[in-house]
Backbone as CSV, one residue per row, in Angstrom:
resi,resn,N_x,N_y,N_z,CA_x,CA_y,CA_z,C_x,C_y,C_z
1,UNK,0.816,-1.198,0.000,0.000,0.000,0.000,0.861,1.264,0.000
2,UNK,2.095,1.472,1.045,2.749,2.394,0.727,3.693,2.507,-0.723
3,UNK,3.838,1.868,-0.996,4.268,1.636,-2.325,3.629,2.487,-3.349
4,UNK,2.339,1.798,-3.490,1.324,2.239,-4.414,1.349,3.670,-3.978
5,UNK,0.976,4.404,-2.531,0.767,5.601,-2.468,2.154,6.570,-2.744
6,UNK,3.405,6.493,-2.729,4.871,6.431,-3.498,4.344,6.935,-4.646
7,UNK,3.978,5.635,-5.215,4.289,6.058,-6.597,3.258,7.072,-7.088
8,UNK,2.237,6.871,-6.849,1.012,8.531,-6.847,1.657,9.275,-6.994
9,UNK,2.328,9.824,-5.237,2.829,11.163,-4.793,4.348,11.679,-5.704
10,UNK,4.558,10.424,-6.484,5.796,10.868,-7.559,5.582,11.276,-9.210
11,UNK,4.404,10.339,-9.078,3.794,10.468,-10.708,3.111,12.072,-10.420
12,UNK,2.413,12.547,-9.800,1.722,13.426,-8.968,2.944,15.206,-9.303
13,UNK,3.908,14.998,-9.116,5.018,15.869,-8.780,5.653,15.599,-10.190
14,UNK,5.599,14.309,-10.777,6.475,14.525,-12.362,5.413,15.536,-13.243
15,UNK,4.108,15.306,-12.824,2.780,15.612,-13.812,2.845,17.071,-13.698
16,UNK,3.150,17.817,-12.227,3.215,19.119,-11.896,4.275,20.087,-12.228
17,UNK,5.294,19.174,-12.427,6.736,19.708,-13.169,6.631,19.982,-14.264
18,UNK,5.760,19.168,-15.098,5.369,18.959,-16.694,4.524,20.304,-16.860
19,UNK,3.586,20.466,-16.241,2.566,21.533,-16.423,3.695,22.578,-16.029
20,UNK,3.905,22.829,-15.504,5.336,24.003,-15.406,5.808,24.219,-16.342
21,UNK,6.299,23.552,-16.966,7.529,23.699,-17.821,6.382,24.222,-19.053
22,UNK,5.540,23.216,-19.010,4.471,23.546,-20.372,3.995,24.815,-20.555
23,UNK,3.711,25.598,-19.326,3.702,26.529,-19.007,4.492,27.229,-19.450
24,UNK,5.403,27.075,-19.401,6.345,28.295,-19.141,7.115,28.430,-20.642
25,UNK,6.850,27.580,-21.342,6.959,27.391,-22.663,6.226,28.359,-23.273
26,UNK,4.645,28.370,-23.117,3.651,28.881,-23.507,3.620,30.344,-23.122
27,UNK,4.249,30.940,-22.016,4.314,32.177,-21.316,5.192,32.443,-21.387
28,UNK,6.729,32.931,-21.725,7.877,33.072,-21.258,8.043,34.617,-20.886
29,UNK,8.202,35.102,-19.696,8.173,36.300,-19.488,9.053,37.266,-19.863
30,UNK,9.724,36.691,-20.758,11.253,37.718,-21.276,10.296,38.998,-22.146
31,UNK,9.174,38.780,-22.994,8.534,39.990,-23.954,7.756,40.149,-23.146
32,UNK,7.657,41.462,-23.041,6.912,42.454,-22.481,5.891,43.665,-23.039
33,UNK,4.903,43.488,-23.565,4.258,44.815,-24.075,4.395,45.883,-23.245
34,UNK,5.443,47.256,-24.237,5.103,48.580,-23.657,3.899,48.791,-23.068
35,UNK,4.024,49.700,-22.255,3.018,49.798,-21.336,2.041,51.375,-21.869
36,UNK,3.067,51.617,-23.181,2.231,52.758,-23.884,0.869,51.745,-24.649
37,UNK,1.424,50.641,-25.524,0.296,49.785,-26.153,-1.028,49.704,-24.965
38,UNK,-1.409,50.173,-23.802,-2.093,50.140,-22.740,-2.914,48.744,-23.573
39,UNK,-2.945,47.564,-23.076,-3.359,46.218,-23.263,-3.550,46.033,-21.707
40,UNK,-4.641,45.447,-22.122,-5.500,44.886,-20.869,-4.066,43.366,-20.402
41,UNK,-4.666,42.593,-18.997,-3.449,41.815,-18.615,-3.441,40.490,-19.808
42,UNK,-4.800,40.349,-19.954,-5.374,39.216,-21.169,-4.583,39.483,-23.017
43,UNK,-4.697,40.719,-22.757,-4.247,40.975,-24.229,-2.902,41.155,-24.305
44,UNK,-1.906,41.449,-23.215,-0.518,41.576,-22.962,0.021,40.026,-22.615
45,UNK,-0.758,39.434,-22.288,-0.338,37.356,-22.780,-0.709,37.212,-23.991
46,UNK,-1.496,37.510,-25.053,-1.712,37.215,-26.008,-0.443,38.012,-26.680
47,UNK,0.013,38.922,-26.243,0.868,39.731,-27.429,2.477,39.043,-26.962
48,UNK,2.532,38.585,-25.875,4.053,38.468,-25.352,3.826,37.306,-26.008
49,UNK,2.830,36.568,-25.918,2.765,34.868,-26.603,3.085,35.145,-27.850
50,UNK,2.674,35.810,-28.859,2.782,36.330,-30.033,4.381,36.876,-30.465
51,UNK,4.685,37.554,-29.494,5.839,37.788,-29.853,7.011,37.198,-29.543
52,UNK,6.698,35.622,-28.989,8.077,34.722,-28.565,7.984,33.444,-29.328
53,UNK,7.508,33.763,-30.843,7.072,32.295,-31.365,6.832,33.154,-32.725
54,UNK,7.342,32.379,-33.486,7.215,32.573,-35.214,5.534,33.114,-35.552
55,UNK,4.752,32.270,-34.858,3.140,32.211,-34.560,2.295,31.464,-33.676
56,UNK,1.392,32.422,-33.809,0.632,31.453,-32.364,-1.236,30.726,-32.707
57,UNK,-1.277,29.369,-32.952,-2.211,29.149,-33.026,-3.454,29.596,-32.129
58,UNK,-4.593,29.368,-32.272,-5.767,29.772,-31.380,-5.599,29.065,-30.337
59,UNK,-5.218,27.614,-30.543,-5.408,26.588,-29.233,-4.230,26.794,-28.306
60,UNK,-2.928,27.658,-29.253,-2.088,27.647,-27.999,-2.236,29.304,-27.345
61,UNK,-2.682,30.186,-27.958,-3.013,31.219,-27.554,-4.301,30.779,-26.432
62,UNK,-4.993,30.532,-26.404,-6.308,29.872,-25.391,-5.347,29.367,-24.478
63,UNK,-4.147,28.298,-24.226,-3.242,27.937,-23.271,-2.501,28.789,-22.397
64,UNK,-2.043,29.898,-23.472,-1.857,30.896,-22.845,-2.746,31.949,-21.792
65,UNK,-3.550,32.338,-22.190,-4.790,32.815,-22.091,-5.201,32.202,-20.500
66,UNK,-6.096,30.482,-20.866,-6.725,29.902,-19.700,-6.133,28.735,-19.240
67,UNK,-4.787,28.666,-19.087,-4.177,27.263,-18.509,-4.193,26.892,-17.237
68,UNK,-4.736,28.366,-16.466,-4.941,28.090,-15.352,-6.389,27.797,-14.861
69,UNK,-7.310,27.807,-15.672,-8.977,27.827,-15.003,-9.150,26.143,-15.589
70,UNK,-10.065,25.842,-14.750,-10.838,24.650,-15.041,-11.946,24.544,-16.484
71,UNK,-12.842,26.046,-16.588,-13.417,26.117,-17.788,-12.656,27.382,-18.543
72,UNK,-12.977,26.967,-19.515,-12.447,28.026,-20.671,-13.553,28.975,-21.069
73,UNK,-13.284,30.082,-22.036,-14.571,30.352,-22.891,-14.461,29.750,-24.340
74,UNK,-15.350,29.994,-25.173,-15.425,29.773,-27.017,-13.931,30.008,-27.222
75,UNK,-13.661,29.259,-28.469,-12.128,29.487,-28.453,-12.431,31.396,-29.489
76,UNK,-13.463,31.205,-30.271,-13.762,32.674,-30.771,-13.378,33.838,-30.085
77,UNK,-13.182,33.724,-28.930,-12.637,34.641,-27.982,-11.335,34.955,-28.685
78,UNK,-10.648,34.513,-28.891,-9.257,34.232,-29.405,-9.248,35.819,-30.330
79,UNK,-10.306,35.391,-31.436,-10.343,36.784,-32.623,-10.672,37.537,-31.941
80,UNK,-11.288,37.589,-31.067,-12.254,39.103,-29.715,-10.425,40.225,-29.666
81,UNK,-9.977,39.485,-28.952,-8.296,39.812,-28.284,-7.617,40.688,-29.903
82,UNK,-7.835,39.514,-30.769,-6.855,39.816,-31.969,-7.319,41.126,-32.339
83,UNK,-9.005,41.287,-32.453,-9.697,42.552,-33.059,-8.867,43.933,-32.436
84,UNK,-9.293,43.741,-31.027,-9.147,44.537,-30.203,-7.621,44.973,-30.063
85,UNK,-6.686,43.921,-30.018,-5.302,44.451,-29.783,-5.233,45.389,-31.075
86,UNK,-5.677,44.836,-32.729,-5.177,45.382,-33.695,-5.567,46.753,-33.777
87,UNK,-6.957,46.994,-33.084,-6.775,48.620,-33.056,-5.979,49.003,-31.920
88,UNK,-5.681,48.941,-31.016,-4.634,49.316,-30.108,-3.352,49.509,-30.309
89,UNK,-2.635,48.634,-31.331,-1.201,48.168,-31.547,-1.492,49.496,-32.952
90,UNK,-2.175,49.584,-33.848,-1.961,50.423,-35.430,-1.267,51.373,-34.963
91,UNK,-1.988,52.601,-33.971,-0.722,53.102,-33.772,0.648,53.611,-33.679
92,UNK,1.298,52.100,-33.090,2.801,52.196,-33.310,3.060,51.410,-33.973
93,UNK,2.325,50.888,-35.378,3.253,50.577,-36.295,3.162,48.754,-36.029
94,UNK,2.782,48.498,-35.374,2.715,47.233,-34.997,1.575,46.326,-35.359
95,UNK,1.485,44.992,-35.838,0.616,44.859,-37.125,0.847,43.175,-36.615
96,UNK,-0.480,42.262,-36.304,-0.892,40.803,-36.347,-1.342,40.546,-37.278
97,UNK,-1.105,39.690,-37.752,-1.405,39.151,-39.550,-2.215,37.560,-38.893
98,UNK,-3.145,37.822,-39.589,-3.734,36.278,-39.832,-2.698,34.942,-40.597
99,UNK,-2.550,34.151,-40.390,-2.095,32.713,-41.298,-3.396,31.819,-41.452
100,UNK,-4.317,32.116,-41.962,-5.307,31.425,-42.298,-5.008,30.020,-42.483
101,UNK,-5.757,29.006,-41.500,-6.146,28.229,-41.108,-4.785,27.773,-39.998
102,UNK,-4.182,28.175,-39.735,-3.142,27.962,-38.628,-3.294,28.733,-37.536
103,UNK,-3.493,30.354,-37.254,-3.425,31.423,-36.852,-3.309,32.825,-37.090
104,UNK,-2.216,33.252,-35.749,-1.852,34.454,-35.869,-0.509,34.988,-35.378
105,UNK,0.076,35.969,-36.409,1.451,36.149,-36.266,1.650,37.495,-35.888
106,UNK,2.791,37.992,-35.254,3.010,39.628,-35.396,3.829,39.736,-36.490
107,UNK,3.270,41.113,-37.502,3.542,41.344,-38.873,5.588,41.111,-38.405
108,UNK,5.977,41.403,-39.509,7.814,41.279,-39.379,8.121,42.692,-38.660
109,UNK,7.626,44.035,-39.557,7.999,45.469,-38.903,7.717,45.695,-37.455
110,UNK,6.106,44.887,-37.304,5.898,44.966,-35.823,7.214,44.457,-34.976
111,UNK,7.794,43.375,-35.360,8.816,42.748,-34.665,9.859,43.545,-34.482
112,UNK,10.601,44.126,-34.980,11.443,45.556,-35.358,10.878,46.498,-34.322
113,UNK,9.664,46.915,-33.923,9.416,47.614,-33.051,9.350,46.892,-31.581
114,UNK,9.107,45.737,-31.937,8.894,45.112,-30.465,10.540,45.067,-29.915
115,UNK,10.871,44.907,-30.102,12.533,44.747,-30.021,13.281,45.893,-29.902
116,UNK,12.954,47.127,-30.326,13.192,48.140,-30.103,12.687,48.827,-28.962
């Protein structure tokens, strides 16, 4: 019996390490949206996600997004964020491009500014 409960409390702690890391894959806090782009905290994970990855599908943007809640919303939410950041971001020059049927990318110039 202690055995069995062992191996739980280890499988248990490998599973929690995993979600970490998965995590942290999905989030990496090195990009930062200026704090001039004024983005809500939801739309400043969608844009740092965006900007640490060639592109970001809907399902991993949603990971980003709700990896921590038990329910999610519509993944349609996803375009809600995209709408909304893209008038926020025009501005400075900074530009999310659709990849139809994959996702969404930050344009190349946007990248040039993000980095700057």
């Amino acid at each position: 019996m202690d055995d069995l409960v062992d191996l739980q409390r280890d499988r248990i702690a490998f599973l929690e390490e995993r979600v970490r890391q998965l995590e942290e894959a999905l989030m990496p806090a090195s990009v930062m949206a200026p704090i001039e782009y004024q983005l809500t905290a939801n739309e400043a994970r969608v844009f740092s996600h965006l900007a640490s990855r060639d592109f970001g599908t809907k399902q991993s943007i949603m990971m980003a997004l709700y990896s921590d809640r038990a329910e999610e919303p519509e993944i349609k939410i996803v375009d809600v964020f995209v709408c909304k950041m893209r008038r926020k971001l025009k501005p400075f020059g900074v530009r999310i491009e659709t990849i139809w049927g994959q996702g969404y990318r930050l344009a190349r110039p946007g990248m040039a500014e993000v980095a700057a």
